[in-house]
TORLUM-966254 format. One record per residue (C-alpha): x, y, z; residue in three letters; residue number from 0. Coordinates in nm, 3 decimals, always signed. Layout:
N
+---------+---------+---------+--------+-----+
!       X !       Y !       Z ! residu ! num !
+---------+---------+---------+--------+-----+
!       X !       Y !       Z !    ALA ! NUM !
...
+---------+---------+---------+--------+-----+
END
This chain:
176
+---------+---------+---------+--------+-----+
!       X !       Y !       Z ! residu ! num !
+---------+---------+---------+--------+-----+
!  +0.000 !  +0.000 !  +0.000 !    UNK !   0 !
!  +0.224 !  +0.218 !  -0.073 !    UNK !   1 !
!  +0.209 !  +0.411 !  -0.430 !    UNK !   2 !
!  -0.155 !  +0.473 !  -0.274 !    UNK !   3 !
!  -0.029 !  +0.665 !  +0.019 !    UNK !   4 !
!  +0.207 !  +0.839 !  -0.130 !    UNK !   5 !
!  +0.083 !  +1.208 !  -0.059 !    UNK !   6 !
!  -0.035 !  +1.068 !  +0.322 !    UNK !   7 !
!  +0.311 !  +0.998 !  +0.399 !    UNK !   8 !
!  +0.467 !  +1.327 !  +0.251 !    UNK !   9 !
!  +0.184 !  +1.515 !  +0.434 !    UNK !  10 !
!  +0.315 !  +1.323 !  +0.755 !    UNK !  11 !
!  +0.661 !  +1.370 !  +0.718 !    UNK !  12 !
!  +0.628 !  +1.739 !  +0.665 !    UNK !  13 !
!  +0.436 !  +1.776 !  +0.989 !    UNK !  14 !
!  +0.664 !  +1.603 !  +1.168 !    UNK !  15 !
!  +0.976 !  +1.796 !  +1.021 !    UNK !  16 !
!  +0.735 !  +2.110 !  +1.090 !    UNK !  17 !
!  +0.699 !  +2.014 !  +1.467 !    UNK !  18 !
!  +1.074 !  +1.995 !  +1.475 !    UNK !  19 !
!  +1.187 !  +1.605 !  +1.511 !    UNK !  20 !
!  +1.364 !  +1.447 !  +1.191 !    UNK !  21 !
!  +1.208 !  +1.201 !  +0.957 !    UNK !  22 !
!  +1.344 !  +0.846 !  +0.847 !    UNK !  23 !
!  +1.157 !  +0.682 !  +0.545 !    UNK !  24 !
!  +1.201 !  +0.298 !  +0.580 !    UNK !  25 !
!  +1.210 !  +0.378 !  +0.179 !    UNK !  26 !
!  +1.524 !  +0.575 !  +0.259 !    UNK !  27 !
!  +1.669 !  +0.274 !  +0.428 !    UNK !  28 !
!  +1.962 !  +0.068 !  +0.218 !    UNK !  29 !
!  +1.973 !  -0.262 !  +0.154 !    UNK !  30 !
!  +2.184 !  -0.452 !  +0.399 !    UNK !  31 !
!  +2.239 !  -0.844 !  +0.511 !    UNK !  32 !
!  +1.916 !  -0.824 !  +0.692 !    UNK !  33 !
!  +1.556 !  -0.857 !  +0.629 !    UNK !  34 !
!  +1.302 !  -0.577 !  +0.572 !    UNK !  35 !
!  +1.138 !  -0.729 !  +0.882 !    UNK !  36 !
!  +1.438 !  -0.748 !  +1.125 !    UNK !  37 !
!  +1.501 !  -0.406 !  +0.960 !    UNK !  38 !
!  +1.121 !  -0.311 !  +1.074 !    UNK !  39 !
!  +1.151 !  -0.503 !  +1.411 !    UNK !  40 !
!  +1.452 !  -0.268 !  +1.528 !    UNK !  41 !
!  +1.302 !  +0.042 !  +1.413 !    UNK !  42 !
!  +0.989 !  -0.056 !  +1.577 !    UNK !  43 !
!  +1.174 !  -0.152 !  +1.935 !    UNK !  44 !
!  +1.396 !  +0.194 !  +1.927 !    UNK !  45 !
!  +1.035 !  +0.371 !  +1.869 !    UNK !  46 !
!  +0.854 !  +0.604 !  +2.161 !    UNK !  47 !
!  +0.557 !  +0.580 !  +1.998 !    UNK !  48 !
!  +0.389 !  +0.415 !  +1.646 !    UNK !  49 !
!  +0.152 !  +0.609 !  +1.390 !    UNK !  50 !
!  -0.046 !  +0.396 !  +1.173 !    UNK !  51 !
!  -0.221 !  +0.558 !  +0.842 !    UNK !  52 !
!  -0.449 !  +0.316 !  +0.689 !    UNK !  53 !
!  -0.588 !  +0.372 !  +0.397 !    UNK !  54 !
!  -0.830 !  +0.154 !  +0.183 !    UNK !  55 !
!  -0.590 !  -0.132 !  +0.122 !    UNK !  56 !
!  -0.489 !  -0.391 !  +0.356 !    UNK !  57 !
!  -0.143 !  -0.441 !  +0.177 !    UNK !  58 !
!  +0.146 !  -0.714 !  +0.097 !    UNK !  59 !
!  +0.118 !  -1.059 !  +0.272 !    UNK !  60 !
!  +0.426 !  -1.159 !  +0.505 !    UNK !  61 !
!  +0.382 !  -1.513 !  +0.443 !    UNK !  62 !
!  +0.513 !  -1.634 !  +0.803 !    UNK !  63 !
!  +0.226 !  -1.455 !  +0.951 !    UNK !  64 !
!  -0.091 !  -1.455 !  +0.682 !    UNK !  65 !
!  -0.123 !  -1.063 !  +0.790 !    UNK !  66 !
!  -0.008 !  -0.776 !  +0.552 !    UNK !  67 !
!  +0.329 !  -0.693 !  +0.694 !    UNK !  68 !
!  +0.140 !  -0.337 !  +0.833 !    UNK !  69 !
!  -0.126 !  -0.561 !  +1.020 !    UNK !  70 !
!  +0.185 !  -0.725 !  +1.137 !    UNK !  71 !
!  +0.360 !  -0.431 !  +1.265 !    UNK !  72 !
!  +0.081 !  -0.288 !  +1.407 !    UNK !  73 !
!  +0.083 !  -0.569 !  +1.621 !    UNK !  74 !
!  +0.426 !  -0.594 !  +1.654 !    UNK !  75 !
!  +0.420 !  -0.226 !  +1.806 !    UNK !  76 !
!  +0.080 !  -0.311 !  +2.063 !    UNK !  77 !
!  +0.252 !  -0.629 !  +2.194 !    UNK !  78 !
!  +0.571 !  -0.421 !  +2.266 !    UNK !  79 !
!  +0.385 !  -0.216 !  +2.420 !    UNK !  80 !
!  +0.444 !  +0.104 !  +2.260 !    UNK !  81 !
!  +0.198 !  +0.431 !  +2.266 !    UNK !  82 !
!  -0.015 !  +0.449 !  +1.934 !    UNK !  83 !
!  -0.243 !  +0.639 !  +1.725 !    UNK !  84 !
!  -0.401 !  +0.615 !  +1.406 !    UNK !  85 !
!  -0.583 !  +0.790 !  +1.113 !    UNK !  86 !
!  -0.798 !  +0.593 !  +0.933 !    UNK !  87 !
!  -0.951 !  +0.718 !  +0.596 !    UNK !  88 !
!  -1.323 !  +0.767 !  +0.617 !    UNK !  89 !
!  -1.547 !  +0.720 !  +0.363 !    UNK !  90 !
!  -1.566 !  +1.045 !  +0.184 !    UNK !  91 !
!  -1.163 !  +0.997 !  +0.167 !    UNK !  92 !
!  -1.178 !  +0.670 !  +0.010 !    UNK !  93 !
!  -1.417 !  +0.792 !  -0.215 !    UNK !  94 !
!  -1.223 !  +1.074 !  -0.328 !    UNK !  95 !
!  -0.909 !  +0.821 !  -0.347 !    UNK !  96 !
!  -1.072 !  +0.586 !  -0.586 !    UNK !  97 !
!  -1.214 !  +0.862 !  -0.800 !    UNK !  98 !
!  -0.831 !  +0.973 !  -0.837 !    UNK !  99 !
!  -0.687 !  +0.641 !  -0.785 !    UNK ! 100 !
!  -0.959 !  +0.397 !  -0.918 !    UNK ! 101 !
!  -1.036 !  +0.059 !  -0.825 !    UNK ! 102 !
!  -0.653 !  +0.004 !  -0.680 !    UNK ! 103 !
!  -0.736 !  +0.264 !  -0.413 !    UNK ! 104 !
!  -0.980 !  -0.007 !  -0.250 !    UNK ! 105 !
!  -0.890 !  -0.339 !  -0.115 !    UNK ! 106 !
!  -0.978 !  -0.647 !  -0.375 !    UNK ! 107 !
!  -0.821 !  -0.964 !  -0.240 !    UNK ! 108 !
!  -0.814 !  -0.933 !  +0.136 !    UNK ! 109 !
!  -1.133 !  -0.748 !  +0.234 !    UNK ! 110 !
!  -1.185 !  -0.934 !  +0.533 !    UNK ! 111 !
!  -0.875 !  -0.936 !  +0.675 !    UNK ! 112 !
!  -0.871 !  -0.554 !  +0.583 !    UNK ! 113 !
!  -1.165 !  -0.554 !  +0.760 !    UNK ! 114 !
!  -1.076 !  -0.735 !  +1.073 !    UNK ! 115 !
!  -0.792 !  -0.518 !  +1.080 !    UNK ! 116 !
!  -0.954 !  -0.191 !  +1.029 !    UNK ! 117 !
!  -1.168 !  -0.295 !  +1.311 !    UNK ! 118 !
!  -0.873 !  -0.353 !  +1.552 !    UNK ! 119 !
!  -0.722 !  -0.046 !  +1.489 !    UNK ! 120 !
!  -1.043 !  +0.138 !  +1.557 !    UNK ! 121 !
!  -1.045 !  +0.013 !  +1.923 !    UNK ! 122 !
!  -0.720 !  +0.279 !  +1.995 !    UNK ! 123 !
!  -0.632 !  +0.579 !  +1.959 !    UNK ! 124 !
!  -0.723 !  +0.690 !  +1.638 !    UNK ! 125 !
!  -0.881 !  +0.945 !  +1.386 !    UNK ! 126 !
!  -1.086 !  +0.959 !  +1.058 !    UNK ! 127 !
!  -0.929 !  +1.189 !  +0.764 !    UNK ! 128 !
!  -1.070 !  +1.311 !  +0.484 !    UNK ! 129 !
!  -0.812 !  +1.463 !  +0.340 !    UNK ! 130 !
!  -0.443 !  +1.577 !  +0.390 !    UNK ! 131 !
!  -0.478 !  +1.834 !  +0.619 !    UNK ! 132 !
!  -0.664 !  +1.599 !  +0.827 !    UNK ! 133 !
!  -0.341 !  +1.417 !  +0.866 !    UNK ! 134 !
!  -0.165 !  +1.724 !  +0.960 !    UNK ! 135 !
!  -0.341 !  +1.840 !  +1.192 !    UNK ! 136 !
!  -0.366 !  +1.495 !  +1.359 !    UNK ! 137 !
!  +0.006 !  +1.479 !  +1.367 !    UNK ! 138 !
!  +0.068 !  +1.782 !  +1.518 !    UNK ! 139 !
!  -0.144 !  +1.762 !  +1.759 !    UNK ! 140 !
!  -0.012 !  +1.398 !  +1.853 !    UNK ! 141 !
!  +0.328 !  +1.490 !  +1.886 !    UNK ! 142 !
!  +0.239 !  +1.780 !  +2.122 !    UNK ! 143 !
!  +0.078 !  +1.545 !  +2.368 !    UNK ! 144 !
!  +0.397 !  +1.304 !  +2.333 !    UNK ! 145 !
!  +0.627 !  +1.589 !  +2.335 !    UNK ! 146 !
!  +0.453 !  +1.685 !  +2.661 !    UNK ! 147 !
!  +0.515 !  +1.354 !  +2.823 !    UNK ! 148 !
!  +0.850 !  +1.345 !  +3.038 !    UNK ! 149 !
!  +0.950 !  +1.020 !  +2.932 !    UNK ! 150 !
!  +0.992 !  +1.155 !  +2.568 !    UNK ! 151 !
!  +1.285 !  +1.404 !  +2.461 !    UNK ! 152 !
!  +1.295 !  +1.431 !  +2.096 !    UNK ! 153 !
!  +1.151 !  +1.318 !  +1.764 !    UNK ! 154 !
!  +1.333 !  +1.061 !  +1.479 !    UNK ! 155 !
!  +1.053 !  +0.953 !  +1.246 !    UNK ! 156 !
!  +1.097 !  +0.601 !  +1.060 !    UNK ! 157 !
!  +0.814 !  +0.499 !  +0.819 !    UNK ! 158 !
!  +0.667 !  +0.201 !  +0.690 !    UNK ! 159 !
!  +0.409 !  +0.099 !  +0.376 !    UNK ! 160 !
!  +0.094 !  +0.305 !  +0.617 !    UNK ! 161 !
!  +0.227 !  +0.413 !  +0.963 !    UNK ! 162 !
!  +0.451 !  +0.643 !  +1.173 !    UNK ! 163 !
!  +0.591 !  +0.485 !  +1.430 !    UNK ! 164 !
!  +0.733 !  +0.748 !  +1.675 !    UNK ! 165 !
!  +1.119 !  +0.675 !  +1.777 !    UNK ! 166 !
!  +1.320 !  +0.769 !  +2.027 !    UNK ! 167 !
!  +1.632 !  +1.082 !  +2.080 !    UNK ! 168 !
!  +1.208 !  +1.184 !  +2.188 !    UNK ! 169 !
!  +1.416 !  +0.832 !  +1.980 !    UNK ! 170 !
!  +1.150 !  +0.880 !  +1.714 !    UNK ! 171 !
!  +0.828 !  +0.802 !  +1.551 !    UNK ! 172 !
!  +0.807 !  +0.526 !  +1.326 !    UNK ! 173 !
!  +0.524 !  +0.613 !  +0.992 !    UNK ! 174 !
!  +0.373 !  +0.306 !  +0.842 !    UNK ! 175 !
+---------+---------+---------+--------+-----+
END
């Protein structure tokens, strides 16, 4: 899911970099002797705090786990613990998205576990967007509550195909 949530991520990114913490794009990551999971897994343990943006398409299957490897970090994130919070397109975004997008825009092949997951995430922390300034506004005012908290100093953001995580130096914030 991520060519459709392309401009979500940018819009992310920039509001982070705008709230003064640095970004780090998992797509800005090079290849190395070790999996895009372990890869994920570190990212994900170094993190303060994950953002999730899920869009209208469930994603790539990690075969070990039958989830799309974003299901899979999302859970990855909750069973480590970590703060989270979510924007979740609504409706009238989706709509939008598959009027610019078309049918790709919308989940096809796994709309039940797209579904399920949806669902799940829904049960946190989390917002609807519309549009982009939706997600800006979200993560602004996100990172002010988590810049407010003690434990957290400053902002590195890592992403990943639909989130932020939030990792720690604050060691960040991790996007998927």
């Amino acid at each position: 899911t991520y060519t459709d949530l392309l401009e979500e991520r940018q819009v992310a990114v920039e509001s982070v970099l705008n709230a003064g913490h640095i970004p780090a794009g998992m797509e800005l990551f090079k290849s190395g002797d070790r999996t895009q999971k372990e890869v994920i897994k570190k990212w994900i343990e170094d993190s303060d705090v994950y953002f999730l943006i899920l869009g209208g398409r469930y994603g790539s299957i990690d075969p070990e786990t039958d989830k799309s490897y974003t299901h899979w970090e999302y859970d990855y994130a909750s069973d480590l613990g970590k703060p989270m919070f979510s924007v979740v397109i609504s409706e009238k975004g989706l709509d939008e998205k598959v009027r610019l997008l078309g049918r790709q825009a919308v989940e096809s092949e796994y709309g039940q576990q797209y579904s399920t997951f949806k669902k799940q995430v829904l049960t946190k922390i989390s917002r609807f967007y519309d549009d982009l300034k939706d997600i800006k506004i979200t993560v602004l005012e996100s990172l002010q509550e988590f810049s407010e908290n003690d434990k957290m100093i400053k902002l590195k953001v890592g992403f990943q195909v639909k989130k932020l995580v939030i990792l720690k130096t604050f060691k960040g914030i991790m996007l998927s």
